[in-house]
N, C-alpha and C positions, 0 to 999 in steps of 0.2 A: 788845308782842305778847301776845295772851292766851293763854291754855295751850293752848285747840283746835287755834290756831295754830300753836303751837310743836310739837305735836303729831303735826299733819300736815306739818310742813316737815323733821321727822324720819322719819315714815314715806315719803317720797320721795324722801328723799337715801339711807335704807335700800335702798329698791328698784333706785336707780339704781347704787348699789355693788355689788349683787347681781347685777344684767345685767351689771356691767362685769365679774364676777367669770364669768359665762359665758359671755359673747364670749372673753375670753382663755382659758378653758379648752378651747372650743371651736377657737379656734386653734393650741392647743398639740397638740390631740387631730388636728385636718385635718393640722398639719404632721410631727407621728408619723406621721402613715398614711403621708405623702410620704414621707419619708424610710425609713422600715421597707423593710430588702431582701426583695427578689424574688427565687425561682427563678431563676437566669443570673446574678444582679450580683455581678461581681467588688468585693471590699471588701478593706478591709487591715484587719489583727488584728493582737492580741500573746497569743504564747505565756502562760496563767496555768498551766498544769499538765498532763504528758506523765505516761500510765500504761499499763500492757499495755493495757488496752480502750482508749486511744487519746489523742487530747488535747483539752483546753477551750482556746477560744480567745475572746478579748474584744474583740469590735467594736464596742464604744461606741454600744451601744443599752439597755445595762442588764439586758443581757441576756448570756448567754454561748452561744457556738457550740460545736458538738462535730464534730472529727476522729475517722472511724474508723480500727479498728486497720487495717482492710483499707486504707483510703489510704495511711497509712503503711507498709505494706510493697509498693505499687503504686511508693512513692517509693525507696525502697530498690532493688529489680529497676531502677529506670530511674537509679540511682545519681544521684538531687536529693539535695543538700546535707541534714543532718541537722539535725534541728530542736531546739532548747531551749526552757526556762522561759526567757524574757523578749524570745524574737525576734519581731519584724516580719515577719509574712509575707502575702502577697496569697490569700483565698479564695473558693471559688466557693461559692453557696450552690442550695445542689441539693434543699431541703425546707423549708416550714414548723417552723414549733416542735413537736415530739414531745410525746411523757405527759410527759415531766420538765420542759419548758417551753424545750429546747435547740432553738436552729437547726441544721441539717443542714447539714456544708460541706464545702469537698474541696481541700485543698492543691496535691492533684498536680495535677487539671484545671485549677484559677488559672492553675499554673505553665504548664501545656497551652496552654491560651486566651491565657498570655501574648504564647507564644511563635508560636501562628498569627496574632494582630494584627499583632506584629510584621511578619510576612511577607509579607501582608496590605497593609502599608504600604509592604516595599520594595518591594511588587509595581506600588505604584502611584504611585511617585516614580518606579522604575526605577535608584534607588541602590543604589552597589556595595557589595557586601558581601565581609569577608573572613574567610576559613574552612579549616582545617583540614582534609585529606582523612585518614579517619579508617580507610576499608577503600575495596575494590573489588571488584567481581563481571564475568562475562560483555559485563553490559549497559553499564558504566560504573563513575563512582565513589560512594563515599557520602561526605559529610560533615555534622557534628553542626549545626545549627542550634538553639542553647538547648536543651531538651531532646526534640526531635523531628530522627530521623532523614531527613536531605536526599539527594537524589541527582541528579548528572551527567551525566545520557545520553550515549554514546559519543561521538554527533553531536556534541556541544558542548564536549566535549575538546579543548583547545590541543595540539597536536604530536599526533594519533595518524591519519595517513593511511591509507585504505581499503586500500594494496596493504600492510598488515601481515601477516607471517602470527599464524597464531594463538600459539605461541609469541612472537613480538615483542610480539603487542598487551599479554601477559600480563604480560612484562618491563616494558614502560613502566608500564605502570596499578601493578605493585607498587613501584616506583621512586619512583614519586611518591606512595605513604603516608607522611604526616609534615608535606610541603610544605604551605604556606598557600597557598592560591592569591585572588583577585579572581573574585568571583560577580555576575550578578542572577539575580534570581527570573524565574522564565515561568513559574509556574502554580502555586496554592494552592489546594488540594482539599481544604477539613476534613474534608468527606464520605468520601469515601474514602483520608484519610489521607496524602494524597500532597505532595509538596512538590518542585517542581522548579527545577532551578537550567543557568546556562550559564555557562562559562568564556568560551567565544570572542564572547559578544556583551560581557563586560564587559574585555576582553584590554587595549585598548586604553586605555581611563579607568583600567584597573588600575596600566598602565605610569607613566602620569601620576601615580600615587597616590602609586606606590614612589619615583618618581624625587625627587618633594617630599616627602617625608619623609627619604628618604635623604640628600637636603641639610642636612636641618634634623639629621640626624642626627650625621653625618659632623664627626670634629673631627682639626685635624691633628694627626701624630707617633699616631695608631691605626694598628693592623696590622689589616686584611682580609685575607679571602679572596675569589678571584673567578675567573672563565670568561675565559680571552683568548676576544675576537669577531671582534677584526680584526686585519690586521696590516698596516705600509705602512711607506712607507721610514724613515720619522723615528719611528717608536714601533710600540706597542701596546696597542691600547684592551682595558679587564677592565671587564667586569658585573661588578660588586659588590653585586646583588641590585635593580637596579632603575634603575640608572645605570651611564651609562660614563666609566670615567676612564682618561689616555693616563699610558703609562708612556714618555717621551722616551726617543730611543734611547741618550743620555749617562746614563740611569738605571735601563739595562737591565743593567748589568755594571760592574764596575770594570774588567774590561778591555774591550780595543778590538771595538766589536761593527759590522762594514760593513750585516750584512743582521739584521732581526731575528726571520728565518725557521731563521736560523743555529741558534739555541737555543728557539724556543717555535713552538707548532703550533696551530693557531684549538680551540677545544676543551679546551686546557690546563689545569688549575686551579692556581693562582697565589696566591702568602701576598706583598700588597705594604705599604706602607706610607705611609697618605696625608701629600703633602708640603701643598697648599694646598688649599684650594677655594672657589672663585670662586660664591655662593650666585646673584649677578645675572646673571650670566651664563652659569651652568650648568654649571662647568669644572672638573675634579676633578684634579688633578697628582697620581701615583702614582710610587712606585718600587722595584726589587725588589733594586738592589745595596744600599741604605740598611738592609736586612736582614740583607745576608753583609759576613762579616767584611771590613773593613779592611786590606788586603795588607801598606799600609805601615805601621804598627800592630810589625809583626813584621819587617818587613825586614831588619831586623839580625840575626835569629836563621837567616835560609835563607842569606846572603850575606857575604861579608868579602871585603877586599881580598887577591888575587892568584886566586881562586876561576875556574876555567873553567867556565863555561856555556853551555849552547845555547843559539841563540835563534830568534825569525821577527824579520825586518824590515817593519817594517809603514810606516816613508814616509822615502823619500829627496830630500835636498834639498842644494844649495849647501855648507851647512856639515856636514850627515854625513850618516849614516843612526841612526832610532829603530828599537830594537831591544826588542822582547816577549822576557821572561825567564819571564813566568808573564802568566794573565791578571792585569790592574790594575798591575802591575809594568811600565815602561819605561823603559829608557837612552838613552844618547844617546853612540852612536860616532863624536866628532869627526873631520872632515875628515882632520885629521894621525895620526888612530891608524887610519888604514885602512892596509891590506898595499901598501906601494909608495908611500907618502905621502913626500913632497908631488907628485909628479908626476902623483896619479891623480887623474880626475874623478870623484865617489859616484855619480851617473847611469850611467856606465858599466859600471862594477865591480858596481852593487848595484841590484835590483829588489825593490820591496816580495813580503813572502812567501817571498822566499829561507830558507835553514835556515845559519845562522852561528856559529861557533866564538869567542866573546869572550873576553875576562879583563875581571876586575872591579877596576878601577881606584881607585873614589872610591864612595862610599856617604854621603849628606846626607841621611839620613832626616825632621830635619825640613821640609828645604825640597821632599821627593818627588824626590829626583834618584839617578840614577847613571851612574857614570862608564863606559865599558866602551875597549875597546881590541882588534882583531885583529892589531895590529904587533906587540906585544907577547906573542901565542901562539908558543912554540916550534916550530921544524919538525917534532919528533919527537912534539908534544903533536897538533900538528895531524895528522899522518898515522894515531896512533891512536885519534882522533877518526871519520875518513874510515873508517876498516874497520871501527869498532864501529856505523857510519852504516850501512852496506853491509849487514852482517848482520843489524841492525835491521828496516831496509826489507826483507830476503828472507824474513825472520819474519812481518812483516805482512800482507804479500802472501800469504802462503800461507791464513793466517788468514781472509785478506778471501775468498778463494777458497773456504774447506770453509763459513765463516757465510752466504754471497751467499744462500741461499735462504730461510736464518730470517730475515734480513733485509728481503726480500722480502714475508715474510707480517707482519713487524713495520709496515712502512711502509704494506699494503695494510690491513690492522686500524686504522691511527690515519689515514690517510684517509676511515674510516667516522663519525667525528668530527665535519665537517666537513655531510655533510649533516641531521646530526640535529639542527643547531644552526641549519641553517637554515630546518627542519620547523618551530620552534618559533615561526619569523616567518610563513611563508607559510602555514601552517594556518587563522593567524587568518582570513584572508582567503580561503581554499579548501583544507579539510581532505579534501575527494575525500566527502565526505560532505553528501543535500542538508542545509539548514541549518534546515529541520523536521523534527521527529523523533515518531515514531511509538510503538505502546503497545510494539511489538516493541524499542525503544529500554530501556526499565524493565521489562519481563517481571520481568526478576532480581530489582526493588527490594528485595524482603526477602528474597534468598536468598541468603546468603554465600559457600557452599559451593560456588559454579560452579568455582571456581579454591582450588584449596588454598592457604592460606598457607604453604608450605613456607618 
């Protein structure tokens, strides 16, 4: 090759290295532009440094962003988390680069825009949300939705029926600050800041929510608490916050319970103790004497042989009568130790529920037995028996006669029980309210003050 040659084969591989070196410059420079944020684009940063004028943040453009002080105390008033040197946080960038070569950004807005996407999105799934009721006014309730305040319309309220008076409505609505309740959204208004939500359209998928997690939750030998719902001859069913579980009527009491209206009233709140729970089949076993003490545990401490006590009869059969010394406590007065044995039939002589004079015969604490006997009562033990009976019952009766009308107001007060428990079903489905609701529904939205927190 001659040198011309050579010559020119280097100035062309020159030139061709030079264009290669301006196409990729040129692509580095197009894909900056791309990528360089815009006015609106939410970006993620990391905290480099927080000062009274405010903070730098680095979003990985080789360039640094700047927080004003005024954001930061925008964040503050709305009580967002506090920021440091070397956090992660989402910003909106709100300007061009300034004199100093800084982008302009805004922590609190990110946090803002996060939080209306969000909403934005349940709006349009129609997924339940779950939320905290945080205050209430007039109109309805408020609760917090990430850092933008959400509101309830009356309308949309689970349990608060049209014939409330104003008083009532006030009591319910403050009763229930604190409870989480199941949400959707019906309407998201960045425009005029508005965010709307319904209880009664999500009631139902809510129910579902609670019910499966509170299985998944539930483990046995836990103590709850919970709402008796119902009651029927073999138990009583308790909400436990989302499920019901039956408390058997054997695991209603250590002692003998016929009816289980006897002791618990729909409405009740209840400390039980889960025995099983059946996750496939949806079945929660509950009990509330597995809580109270063990009678016989102590039985040797109330009782000893020759001891007189009263008792009820609670079932007569062929070989004697069982006799209730306390609740969870029973004996067993053989055939032969009844008054006039062996010639007497226990059918005749004894009716379940009778009030009986025993002697304590035999005490087998650990096998749960005791012995009892009325053959064995002296004449003179029995007759002072009969008269202490006598005086007894003229006590009572007098008693029951001056109490009959507190009583009265006792039993008509926890009959009111009863229907608010069932407000809290039939509302879903007809709260006496239509089930649109109007701007007269939110009037109140920012206005606390309708109802005093007293």
């Amino acid at each position: 090759m001659t040198e011309v040659e050579s010559t020119g084969e280097m100035q062309v591989q020159a030139e061709a290295a030079e264009e290669a070196a301006s196409d990729m410059q040129t692509l580095l420079e197009e894909h900056a532009d791309y990528s360089l944020p815009r006015p609106g684009d939410i970006r993620e940063g990391r905290i480099i440094q927080v000062s009274q004028e405010g903070a730098l943040v680095d979003i990985g453009f080789k360039r640094e962003a700047f927080v004003s002080r005024e954001d930061l105390q925008q964040m503050r008033r709305a009580k967002m988390m506090e920021i440091s040197v070397g956090d992660d946080v989402p910003v909106l960038v709100l300007r061009a680069q300034d004199s100093e070569g800084y982008l302009g950004v805004s922590i609190y807005k990110a946090r803002l825009a996060e939080d209306w996407l969000e909403a934005e999105k349940l709006l349009e799934t129609s997924e339940v949300h779950e939320a905290e009721i945080t205050g209430y006014n007039r109109g309805g309730l408020t609760v917090q939705f990430g850092r933008i305040r959400g509101f309830v319309p009356l309308s949309h309220v689970v349990g608060m029926p049209r014939h409330l008076s104003e008083a009532e409505r006030k009591d319910r609505l403050k009763r229930k600050v604190g409870q989480k309740i199941g949400l959707r959204v019906i309407e998201v208004d960045r425009r005029r800041r508005r965010l709307i939500f319904s209880q009664r359209r999500a009631y139902r998928a809510w129910q579902k929510v609670r019910r499966k997690r509170l299985l998944q939750e539930l483990q046995e030998g836990e103590r709850r608490s919970g709402l008796v719902t119902s009651i029927t001859d073999f138990g009583v069913f308790v909400d436990l916050g989302g499920a019901d579980g039956l408390v058997h009527l054997s695991e209603l009491s250590w002692g003998r319970i016929d009816n289980p209206s006897e002791i618990l009233r729909i409405g009740d709140e209840v400390d039980v103790l889960v025995l099983s729970v059946d996750r496939d089949r949806e079945r929660i076993a509950l009990s509330l004497k597995q809580l109270q003490d063990d009678p016989w545990t102590t039985v040797d401490e109330r009782y000893a042989e020759g001891d007189l006590v009263e008792g009820r009869v609670t079932q007569v059969s062929s070989i004697g009568a069982f006799v209730e010394l306390e609740p969870g406590i029973e004996g067993l007065m053989h055939v032969s130790e009844l008054v006039g044995a062996p010639a007497v039939v226990p059918e005749e002589v004894l009716q379940p529920n009778d009030r009986v004079l025993v002697k304590v015969i035999r005490i087998e604490k650990g096998r749960r037995r005791v012995g009892l006997s009325a053959r064995r009562v002296r004449r003179d033990e029995w007759e002072q028996w009969v008269a202490d009976k006598a005086t007894r019952e003229a006590e009572e009766a007098e008693a029951a006669a001056s109490g009959a009308a507190e009583t009265t107001d006792t039993h008509a007060q926890a009959a009111l029980v009863e229907p608010d428990i069932v407000d809290e079903v039939e509302d879903v489905e007809d709260n006496g309210y239509d089930d649109d609701y109007n701007d007269d529904d939110y009037d109140d939205y920012d206005d606390d003050d309708d109802y005093d927190d007293d």
